[in-house]
C-alpha positions in Angstrom: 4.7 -3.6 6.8 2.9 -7.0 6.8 3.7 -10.5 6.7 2.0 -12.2 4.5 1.0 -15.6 5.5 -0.1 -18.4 3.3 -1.1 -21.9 4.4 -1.3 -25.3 2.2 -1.9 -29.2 2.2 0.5 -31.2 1.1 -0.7 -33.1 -1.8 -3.7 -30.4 -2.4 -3.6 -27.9 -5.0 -6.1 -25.7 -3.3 -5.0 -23.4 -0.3 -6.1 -24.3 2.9 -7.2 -20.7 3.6 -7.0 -17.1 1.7 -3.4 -16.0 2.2 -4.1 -13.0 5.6 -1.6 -10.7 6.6 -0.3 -10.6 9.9 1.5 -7.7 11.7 5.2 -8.3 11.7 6.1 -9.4 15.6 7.5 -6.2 17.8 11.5 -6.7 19.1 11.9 -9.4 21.5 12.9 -8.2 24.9 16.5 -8.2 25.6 17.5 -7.4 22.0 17.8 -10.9 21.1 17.1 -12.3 17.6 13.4 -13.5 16.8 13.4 -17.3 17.1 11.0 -19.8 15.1 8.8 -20.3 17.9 8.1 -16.5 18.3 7.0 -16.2 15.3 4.7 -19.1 15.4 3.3 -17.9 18.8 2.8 -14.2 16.9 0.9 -15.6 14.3 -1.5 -17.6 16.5 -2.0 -14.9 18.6 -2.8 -12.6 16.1 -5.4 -15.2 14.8 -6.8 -15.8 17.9 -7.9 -12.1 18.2 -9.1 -11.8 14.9 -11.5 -14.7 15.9 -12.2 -13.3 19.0 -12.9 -9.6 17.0 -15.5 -11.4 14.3 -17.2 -13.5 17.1 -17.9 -10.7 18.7 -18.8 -8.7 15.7 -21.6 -11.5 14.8 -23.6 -11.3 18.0 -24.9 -8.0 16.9 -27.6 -7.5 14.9 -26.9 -6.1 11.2 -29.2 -4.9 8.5 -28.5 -6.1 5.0 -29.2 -4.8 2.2 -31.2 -6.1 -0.8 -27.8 -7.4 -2.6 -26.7 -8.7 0.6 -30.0 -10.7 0.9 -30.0 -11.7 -2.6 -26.5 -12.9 -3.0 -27.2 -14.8 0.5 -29.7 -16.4 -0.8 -27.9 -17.9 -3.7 -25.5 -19.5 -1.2 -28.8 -20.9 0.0 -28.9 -19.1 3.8 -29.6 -15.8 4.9 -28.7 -14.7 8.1 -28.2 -11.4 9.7 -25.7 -13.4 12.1 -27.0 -12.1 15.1 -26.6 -15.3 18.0 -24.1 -15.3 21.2 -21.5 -17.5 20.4 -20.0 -19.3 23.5 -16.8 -20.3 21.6 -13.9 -19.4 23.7 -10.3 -19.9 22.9 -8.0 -20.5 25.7 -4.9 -18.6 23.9 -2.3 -20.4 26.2 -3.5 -24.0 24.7 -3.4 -22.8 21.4 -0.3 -21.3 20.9 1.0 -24.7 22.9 -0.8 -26.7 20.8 1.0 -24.6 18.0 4.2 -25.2 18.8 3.6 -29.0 20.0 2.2 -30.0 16.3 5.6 -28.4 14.9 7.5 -30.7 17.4 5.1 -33.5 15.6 5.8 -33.0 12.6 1.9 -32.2 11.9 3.3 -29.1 9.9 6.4 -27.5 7.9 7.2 -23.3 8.0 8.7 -22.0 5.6 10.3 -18.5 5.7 10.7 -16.5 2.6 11.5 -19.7 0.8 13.4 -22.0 3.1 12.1 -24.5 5.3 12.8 -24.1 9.5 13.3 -27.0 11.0 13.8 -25.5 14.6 11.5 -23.9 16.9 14.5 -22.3 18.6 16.2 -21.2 14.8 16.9 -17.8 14.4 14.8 -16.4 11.9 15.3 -13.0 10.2 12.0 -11.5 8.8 12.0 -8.6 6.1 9.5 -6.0 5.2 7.7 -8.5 2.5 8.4 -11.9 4.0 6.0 -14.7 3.7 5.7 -17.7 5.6 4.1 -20.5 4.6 2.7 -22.8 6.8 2.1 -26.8 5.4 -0.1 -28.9 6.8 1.1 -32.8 6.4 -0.5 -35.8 5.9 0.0 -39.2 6.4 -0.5 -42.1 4.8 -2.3 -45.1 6.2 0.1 -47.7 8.1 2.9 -44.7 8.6 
């Protein structure tokens, strides 16, 4: 089983990202029912260690094949991606800054087709859920 996340812009026809699948979250502790914000924190864990996994991955040299090197160079740039990144990620601040941008109003989340409005909302999630995350904009003078 998988969620299956999808993220937009409001106003924008294109997707702000591929739809990913995440992991559905394990219980919460204490039996309690999954709330808004667990799921949030969930998913920005989860795509903090995917980040973490590919920048790892890239400071390794690869060898590429002639298809590889060819189709790179239609993009115009071929690189066997090996470099040290020194991106870190401080989970804690992200998953805060998560959360804090729902508080905002930066984004909306919607579960399986309705919109949660709370970060402390129960949320129920089933084997093929999708949530979709919205990204807002405002206009100028708001």
């Amino acid at each position: 089983m998988a969620l299956l996340v999808s993220t937009r812009v409001f106003g924008k026809r294109k997707p702000l990202l591929d739809d990913f699948g995440v992991p559905p979250p394990a219980a919460v502790p204490g039996g309690d029912d999954l709330r808004l914000r667990d799921v949030i924190e969930h998913v920005v864990r989860h795509e903090v260690d995917e980040f973490k996994r590919r920048q790892s991955a890239r400071r390794f040299d690869r060898v590429l094949s002639g298809a590889q090197i060819a189709e790179a160079a239609t993009r115009g740039k071929v690189d066997p991606a090996s470099k040290d990144f020194k991106q870190g990620v401080d989970m804690g601040a992200a998953v805060g800054n998560a959360l804090q941008a729902f508080e905002d109003g930066l984004y909306l989340v919607i579960i399986d087709e309705v919109e949660r409005r709370s970060l402390d909302e129960p949320v129920r999630l089933a084997e093929n859920s999708r949530l979709v995350f919205i990204r807002l904009t405002f206009l100028a003078g708001a």
